[in-house]
N, C-alpha and C positions, 0 to 999 in steps of 0.2 A: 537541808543544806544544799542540797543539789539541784533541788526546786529553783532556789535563789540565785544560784550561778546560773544557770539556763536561764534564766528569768532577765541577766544582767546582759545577754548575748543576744542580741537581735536580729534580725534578719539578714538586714541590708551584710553583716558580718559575716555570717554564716555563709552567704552568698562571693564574698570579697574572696573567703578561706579557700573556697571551689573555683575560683576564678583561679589564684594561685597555683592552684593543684592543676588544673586543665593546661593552665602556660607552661607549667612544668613537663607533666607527662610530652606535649605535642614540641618543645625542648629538646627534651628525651631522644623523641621520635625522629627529628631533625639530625643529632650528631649520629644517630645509631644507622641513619640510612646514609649519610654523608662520611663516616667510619668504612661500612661495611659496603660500599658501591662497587669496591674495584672486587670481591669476592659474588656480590649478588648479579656482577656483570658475565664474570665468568662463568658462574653457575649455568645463566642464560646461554652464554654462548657453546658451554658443554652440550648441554641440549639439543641445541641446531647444531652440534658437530657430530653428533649420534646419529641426527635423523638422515643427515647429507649422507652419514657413513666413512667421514672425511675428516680427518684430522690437523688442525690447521692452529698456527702459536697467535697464541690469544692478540700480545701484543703487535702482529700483521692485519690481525682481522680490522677491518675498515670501517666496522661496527661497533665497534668495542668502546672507543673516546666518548661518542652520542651516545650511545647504553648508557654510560655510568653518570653522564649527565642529565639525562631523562629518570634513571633511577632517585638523583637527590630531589626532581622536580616531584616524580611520584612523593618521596618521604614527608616534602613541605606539603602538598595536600591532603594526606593521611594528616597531617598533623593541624592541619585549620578546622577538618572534620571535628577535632575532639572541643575547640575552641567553642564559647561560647558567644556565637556571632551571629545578628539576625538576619532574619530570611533571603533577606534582599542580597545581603555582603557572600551570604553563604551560596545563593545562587550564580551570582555574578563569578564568582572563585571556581562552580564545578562548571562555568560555560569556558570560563576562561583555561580550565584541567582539559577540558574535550576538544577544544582547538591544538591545544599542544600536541596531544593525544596524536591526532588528525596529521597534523605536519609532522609532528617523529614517525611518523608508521611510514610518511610518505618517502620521509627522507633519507627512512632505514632501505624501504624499498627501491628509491632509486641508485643508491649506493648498490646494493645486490645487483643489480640489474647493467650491469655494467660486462662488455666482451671481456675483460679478465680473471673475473668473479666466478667461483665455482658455483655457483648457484645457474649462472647462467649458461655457464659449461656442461652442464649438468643437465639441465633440462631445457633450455629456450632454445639454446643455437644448435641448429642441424647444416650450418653453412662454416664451410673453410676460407673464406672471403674475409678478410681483416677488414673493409668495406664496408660490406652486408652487413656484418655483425655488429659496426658501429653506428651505421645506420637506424637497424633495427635497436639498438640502446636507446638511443635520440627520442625517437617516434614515441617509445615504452615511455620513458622520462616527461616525454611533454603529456602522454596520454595521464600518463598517472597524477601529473602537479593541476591539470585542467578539472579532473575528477574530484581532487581532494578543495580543490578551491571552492568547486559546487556544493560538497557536502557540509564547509564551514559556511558557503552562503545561505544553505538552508536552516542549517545550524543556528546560525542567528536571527534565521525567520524574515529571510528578503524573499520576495515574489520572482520565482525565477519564470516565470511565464511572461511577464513584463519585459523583463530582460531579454529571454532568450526571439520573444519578436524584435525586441530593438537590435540585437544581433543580426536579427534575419535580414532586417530593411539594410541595415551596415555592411553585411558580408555581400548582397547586389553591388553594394557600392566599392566596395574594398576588393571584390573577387574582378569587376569591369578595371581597376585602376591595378590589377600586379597580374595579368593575362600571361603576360610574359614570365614573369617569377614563376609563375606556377605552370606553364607548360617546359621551364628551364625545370625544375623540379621534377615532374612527372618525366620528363625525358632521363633525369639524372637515375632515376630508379630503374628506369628498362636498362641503361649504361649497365648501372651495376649487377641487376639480375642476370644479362643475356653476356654480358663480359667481350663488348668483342675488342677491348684493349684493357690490358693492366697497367699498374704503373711498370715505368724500367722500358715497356713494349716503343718502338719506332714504326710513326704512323703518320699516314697522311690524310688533312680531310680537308678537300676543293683544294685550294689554293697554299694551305700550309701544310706542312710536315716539322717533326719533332721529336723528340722522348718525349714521354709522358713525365709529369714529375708531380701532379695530384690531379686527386680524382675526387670533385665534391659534390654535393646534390644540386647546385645550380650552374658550376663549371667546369670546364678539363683547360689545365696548366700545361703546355707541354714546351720543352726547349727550345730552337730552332740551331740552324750550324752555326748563328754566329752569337748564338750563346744568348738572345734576346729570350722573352720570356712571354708565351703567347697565351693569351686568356681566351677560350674559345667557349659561351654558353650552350650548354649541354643541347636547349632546342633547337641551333645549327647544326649540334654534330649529327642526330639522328634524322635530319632533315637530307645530309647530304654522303656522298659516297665516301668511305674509312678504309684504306688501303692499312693493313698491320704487318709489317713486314715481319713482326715477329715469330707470326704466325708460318711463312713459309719455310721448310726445310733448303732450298736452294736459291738461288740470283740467276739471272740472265746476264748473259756477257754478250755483247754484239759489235763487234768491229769491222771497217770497213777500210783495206789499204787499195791505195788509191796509188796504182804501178806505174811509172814514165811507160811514154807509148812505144817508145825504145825496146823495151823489155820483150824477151825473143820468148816463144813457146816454150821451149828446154828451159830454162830458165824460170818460168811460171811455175811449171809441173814440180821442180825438184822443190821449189821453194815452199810450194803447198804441200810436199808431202814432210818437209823438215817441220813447217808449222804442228803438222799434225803429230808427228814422231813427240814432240815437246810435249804439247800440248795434253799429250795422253799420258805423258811420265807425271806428270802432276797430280799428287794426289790431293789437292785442293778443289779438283775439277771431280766431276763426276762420271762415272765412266760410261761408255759409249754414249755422250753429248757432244764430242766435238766436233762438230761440222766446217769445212773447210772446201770453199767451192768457188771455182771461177763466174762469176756474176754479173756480169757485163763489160763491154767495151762502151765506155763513156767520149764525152765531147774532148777532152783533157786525157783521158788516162782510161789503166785497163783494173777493174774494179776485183779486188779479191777479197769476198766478205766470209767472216769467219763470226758465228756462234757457241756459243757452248752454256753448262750451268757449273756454276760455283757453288760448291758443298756450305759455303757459310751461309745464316740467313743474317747473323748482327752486321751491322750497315756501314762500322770500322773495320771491320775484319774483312768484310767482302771488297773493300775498297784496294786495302794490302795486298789481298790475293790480284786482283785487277792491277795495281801495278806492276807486280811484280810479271804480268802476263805482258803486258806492252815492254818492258824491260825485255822478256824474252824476244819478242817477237821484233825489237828494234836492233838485237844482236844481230839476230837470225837475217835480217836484211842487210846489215854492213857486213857478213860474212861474205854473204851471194853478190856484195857490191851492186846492189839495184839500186834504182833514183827510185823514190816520193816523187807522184806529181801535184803538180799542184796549178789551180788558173793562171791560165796568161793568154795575152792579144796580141795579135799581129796588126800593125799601124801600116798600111802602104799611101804613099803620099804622092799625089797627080804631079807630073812636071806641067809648068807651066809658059813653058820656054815658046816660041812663035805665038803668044798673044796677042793682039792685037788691043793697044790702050785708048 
């Protein structure tokens, strides 16, 4: 009886019944990783929160969304595995698994690799430069997408020897046509490494001065007083001289009054020593800087030049205190009632009277 049943059941059926079975389990397989993603995500990411030492909520981590979408990709290829599919289809599917592979790994890692990222906190960045530290992302991010493109190009069995001479003859050509871009570049690295202006800093390079208001690898932005907005490429800044005012502790103040000739010795002497009486109560000023010294007898006038240093270095603040010092010093002169002199000509005019026409 049982002979006959077997007997009535042929291959091609028996084969049809495992076909079913195969669609079914690799089915299975599909909802059970598409279910279970957002638990085998986190599982993962417990794991690297152990190793870090660092405890971080799953739903921040930057990783987390990619994970659980790379996990339902893993579940659909486990599950073509069990399919019965030939060589060819089956091949093509696990080149097609290793590429994915390849670019999630890459994209996991340039996410990590990022100046806000503990991983990078952690171990890459030894620099406190918001700058640096983005810089160096950059560089990591293009090295890592370069690398992973090589290994998908070999991957699918291109000649990269072929290639990398056709690069070679190309980069002659493309490195003679951006000279400029890339010594703007390399200049913008020395910028950033040797720091000799941040942003916020007030600086001058040749012919302009400004706030800084960024700071990129091929240029520096900086403000100017009437609020314009100057693009200076990195390889002029380091070619020419960088004044950083924010760099000094103090200002130079240098004045020059300029006395009617009128003006009697008595009257010089008290007036310079009231300048300097003032001058010294100000605690804006710096003490024993101010200098106050009769300076010549000019063509016009009798010259009384007055220096000192102002304790501000910011370039508004030093301005106020500078006002506020010629304020002083223009009281100080309508007290003493002295003149400002200032050019003037004498015209004498020939008579002409007994000429003879």
């Amino acid at each position: 009886m049982l002979d006959s049943i077997l007997s009535n059941i042929n291959k091609q059926q028996i084969l049809d019944f495992a076909n079913i079975f195969y669609i079914q389990i690799s089915i299975a397989i599909v909802i059970v990783f598409f279910v279970f993603r957002s638990l085998f995500a986190k599982t993962i990411l417990g794991i690297i929160d152990l190793f870090l030492k660092k405890k971080q909520k799953t739903s921040d981590n930057p990783i987390y969304k990619p994970l659980k979408k790379f996990i339902i990709i893993v579940g659909i290829y486990l599950a073509s595995l069990i399919l019965p599919l030939n060589e060819k289809v089956s091949y093509i599917i696990t080149e097609i698994f290793k590429i994915i592979v390849i670019l999630f790994v890459t994209n996991i890692l340039t996410i990590l690799v990022d100046k806000d990222s503990i991983l990078f906190k952690k171990f890459l960045s030894n620099s406190k430069n918001e700058i640096v530290n983005s810089f160096i992302c950059k560089i990591t991010r293009v090295i890592l997408w370069i690398l992973s493109f090589i290994v998908i190009f070999k991957e699918l069995g291109f000649d990269l020897t072929g290639l990398a001479a056709g690069l070679g003859v190309g980069s002659v050509i493309i490195s003679l046509a951006a000279q400029d871009t890339v010594k703007s570049l390399l200049s913008g690295v020395t910028i950033l490494t040797e720091k000799p202006f941040e942003i916020g800093d007030w600086i001058k390079v040749g012919n302009y001065q400004g706030t800084v208001l960024d700071i990129t690898f091929k240029s520096t932005r900086i403000k100017a007083n009437d609020n314009t907005i100057i693009t200076i490429p990195n390889s002029i800044i380091t070619e020419e001289y960088v004044v950083n005012w924010n760099k000094l502790k103090s200002r130079r103040f240098d004045c020059t009054l300029n006395l009617h000739m009128d003006t009697t010795s008595d009257q010089i002497r008290n007036l310079m020593e009231k300048i300097k009486l003032v001058l010294n109560n100000n605690d804006k000023i710096e003490e024993d800087s101010v200098n106050v010294v009769f300076d010549e007898i000019a063509a016009y006038s009798i010259d009384i030049r007055i220096f000192l240093y102002i304790k501000e270095a910011d370039y508004i603040k030093y301005l106020k205190v500078k006002e506020q010092i010629h304020l002083d010093l223009m009281e100080i002169i309508d007290k003493e009632n002295i003149e400002l002199a200032y050019p003037t000509q004498t015209i004498y005019l020939g008579n002409n009277e007994g000429k003879e026409e």
